[in-house]
FILUMKOL-216167 format. One record per residue (C-alpha): z, x, y; residue number from 1. Coordinates in nm, 2 decimals. Each point is the difference from the previous one (the first is absolute). Layout:
<vovos>
+--------+--------+--------+------+
|      w |      u |      v | resi |
+--------+--------+--------+------+
|      Z |      X |      Y |  NUM |
...
+--------+--------+--------+------+
</vovos>
This chain:
<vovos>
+--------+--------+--------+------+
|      w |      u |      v | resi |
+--------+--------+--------+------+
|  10.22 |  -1.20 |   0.10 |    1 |
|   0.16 |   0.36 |  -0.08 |    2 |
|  -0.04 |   0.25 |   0.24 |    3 |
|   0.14 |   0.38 |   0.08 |    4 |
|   0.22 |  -0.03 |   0.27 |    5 |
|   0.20 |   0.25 |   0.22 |    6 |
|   0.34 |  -0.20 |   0.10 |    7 |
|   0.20 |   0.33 |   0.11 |    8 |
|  -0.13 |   0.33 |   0.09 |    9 |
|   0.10 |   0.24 |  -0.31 |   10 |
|  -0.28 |   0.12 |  -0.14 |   11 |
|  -0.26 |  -0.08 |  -0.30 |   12 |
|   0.32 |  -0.05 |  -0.15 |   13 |
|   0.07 |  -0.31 |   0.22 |   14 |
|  -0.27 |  -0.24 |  -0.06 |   15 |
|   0.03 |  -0.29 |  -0.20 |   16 |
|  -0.23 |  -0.23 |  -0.20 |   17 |
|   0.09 |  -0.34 |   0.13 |   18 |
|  -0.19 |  -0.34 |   0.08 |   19 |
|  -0.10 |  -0.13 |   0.31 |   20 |
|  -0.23 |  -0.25 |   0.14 |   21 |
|  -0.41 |   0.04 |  -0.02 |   22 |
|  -0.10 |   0.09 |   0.34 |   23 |
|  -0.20 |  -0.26 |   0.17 |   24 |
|  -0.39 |   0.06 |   0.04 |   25 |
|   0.03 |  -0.07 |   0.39 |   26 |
|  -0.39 |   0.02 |  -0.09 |   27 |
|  -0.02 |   0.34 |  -0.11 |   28 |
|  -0.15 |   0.08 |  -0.37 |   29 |
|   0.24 |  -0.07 |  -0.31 |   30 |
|   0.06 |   0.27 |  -0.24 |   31 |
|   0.15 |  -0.01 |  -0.36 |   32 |
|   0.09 |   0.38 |   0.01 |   33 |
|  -0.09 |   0.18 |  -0.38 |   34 |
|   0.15 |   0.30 |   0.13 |   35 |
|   0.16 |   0.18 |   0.35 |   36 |
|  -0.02 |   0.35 |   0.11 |   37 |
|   0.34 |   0.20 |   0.07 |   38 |
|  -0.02 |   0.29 |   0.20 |   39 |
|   0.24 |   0.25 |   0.19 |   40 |
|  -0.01 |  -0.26 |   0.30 |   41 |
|   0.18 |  -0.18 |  -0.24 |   42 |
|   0.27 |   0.21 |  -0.08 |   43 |
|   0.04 |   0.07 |   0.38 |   44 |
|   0.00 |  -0.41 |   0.12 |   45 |
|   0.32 |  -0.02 |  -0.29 |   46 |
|   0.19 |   0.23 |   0.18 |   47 |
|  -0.10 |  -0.11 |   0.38 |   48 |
|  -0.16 |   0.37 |   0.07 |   49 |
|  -0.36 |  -0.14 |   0.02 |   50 |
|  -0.14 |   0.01 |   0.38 |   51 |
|  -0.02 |  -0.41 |  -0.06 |   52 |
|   0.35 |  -0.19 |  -0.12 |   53 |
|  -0.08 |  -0.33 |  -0.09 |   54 |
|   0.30 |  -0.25 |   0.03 |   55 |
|   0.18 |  -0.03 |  -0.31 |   56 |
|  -0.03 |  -0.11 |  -0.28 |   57 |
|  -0.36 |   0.02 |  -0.05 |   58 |
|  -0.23 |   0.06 |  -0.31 |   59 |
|  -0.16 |   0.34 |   0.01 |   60 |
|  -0.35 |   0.09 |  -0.05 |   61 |
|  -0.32 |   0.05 |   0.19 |   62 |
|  -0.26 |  -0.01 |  -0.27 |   63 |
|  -0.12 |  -0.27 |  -0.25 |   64 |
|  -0.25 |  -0.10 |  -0.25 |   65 |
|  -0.03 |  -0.35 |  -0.13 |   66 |
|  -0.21 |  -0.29 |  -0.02 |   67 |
|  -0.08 |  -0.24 |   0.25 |   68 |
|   0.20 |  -0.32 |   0.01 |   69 |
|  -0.15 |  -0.18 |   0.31 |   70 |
|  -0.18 |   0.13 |   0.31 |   71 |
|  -0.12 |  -0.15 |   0.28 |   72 |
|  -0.43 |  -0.09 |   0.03 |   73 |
|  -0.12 |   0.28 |   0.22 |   74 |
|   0.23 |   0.21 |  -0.21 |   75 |
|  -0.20 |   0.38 |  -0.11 |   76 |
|   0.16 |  -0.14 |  -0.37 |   77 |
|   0.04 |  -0.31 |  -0.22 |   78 |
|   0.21 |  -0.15 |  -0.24 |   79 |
|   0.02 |   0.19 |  -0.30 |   80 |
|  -0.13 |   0.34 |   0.11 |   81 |
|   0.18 |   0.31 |  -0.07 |   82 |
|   0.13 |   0.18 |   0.31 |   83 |
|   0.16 |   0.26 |   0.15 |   84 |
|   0.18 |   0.00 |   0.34 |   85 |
|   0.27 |   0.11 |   0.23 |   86 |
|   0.30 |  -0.16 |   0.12 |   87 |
|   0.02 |   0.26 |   0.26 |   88 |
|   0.35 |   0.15 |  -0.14 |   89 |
|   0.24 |  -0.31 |  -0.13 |   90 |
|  -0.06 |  -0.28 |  -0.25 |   91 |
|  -0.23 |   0.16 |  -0.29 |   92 |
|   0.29 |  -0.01 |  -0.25 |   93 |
|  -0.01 |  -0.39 |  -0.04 |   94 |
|  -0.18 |  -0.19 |  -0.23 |   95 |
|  -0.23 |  -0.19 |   0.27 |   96 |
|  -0.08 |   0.16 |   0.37 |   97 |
|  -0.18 |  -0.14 |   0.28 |   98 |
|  -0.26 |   0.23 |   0.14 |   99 |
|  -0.20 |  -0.01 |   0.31 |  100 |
|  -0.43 |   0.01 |  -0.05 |  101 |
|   0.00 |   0.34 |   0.14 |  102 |
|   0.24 |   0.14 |  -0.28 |  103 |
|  -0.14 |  -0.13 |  -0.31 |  104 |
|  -0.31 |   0.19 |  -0.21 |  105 |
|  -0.16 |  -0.09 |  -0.31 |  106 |
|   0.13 |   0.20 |  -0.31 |  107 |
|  -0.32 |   0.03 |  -0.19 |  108 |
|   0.10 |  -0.06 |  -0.41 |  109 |
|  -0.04 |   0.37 |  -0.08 |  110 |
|   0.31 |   0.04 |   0.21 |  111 |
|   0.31 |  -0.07 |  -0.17 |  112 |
|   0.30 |  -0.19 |   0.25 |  113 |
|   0.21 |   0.30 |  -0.08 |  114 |
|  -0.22 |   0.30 |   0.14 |  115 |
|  -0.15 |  -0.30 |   0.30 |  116 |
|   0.35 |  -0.05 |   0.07 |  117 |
|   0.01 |   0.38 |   0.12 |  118 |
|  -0.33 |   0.05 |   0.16 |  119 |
|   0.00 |  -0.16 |   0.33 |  120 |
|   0.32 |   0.17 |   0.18 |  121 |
|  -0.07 |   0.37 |  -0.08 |  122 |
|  -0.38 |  -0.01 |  -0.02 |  123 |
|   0.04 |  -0.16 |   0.34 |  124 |
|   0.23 |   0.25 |   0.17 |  125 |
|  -0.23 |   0.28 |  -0.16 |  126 |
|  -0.32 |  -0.14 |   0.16 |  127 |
|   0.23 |  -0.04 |   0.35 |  128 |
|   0.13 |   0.38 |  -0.04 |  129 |
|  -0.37 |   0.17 |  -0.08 |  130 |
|  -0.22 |  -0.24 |   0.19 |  131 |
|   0.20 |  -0.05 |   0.30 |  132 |
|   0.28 |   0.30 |   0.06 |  133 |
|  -0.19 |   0.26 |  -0.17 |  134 |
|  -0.32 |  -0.08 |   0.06 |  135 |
|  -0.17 |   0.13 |  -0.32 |  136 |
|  -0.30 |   0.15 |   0.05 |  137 |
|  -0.26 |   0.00 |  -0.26 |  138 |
|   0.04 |   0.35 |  -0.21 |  139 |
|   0.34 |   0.07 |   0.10 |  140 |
|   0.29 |   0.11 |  -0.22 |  141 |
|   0.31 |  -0.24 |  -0.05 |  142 |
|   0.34 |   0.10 |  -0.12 |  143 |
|   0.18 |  -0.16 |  -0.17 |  144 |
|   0.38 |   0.03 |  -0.03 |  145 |
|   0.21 |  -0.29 |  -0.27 |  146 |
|  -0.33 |  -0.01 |  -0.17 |  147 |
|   0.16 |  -0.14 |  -0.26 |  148 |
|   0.14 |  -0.32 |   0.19 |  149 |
|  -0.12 |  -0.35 |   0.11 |  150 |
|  -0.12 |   0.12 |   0.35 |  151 |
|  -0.15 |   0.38 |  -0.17 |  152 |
|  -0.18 |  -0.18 |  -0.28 |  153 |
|  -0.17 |  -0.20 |   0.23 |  154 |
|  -0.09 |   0.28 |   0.20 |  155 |
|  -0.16 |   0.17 |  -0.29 |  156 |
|  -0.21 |  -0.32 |  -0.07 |  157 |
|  -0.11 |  -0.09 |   0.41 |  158 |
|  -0.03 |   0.33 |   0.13 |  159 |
|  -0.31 |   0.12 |  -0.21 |  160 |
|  -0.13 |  -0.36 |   0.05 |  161 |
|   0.05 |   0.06 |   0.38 |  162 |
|  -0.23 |   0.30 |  -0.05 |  163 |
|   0.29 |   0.29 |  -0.01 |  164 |
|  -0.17 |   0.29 |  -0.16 |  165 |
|   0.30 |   0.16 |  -0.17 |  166 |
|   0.32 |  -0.16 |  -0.06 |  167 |
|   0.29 |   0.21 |  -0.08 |  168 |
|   0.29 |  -0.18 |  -0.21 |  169 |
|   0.34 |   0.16 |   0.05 |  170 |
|   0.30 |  -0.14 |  -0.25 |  171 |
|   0.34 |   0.10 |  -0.03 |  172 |
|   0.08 |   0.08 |  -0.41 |  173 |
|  -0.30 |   0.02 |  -0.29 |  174 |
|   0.05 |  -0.32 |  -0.17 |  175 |
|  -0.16 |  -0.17 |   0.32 |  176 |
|  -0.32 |   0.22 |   0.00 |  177 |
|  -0.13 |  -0.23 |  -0.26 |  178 |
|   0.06 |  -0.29 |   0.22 |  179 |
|  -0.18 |   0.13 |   0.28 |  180 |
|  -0.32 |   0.12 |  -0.22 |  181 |
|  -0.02 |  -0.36 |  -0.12 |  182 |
|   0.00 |  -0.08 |   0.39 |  183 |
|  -0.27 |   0.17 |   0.04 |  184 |
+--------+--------+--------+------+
</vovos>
């Protein structure tokens, strides 16, 4: 199968599109992946400055949407449904991922793999952030700075949601206030 690897640490510049072996399903859920999210963790696992250095080479990615291959009986998902899930930082940019129970959602058909294949690591961290760290009270004002990114565009979306009053989006030139209205 193709997959996005990392074989020397150089940058985006360094990965390479090459073919490796499916991963066995050591009983976790099969995935034909439809799409895989990049983000700036990306970038920084390509040139070893993320906090966690996988041993090289490895196939970047930590978010995927797909269909189901094969999953195991008391699996949350069958054979066939659509999914999103999390390979918890390596191994989305391949055409088939194994993925533990825990890490794999249904992708309801409105959802398109492309935009589920970006949901689950940024909404996630969001929810951590305002839930968790900042405690978000219901009524309270969020601001938002990089509104116009993957982590600030979720925040537009989950903080109101969360029952933030007034959210505040803050972006660096005007061709990304547009982006951040469409946010929300």
């Amino acid at each position: 199968m193709r997959a996005i690897r990392v074989t020397r640490l150089g940058g985006p510049e360094s990965v390479e599109l090459v073919e490796i072996d499916e991963p066995a399903d050591d009983g976790g859920i099969v995935v034909d992946v439809h799409a895989a999210g990049v983000a700036f963790l990306d970038a920084l696992l390509t040139r070893g400055l993320y906090q966690y250095k996988p041993e090289l080479p490895f196939t970047l990615g930590a978010e995927v949407a797909g269909v189901v291959r094969s999953a195991p009986a008391d699996a949350p998902v069958r054979a066939g449904d659509r999914v999103a899930g999390l390979t918890m930082i390596t191994g989305a940019m391949a055409e088939t991922v194994v993925l533990t129970p825990d890490r794999v959602f249904p992708l309801p058909d409105s959802v398109s793999f492309e935009a589920g294949a970006g949901l689950l690591f940024n909404d996630l961290t969001v929810y951590f952030a305002l839930t968790v760290r900042a405690r978000l009270a219901r009524g309270e004002s969020v601001l938002v700075h990089g509104a116009a990114g993957g982590i600030g565009t979720s925040t537009l979306r989950l903080a109101p949601a969360l029952g933030a009053g007034r959210v505040i989006a803050v972006v660096s030139t005007e061709d990304k206030i547009e982006v951040a209205k469409t946010a929300g």
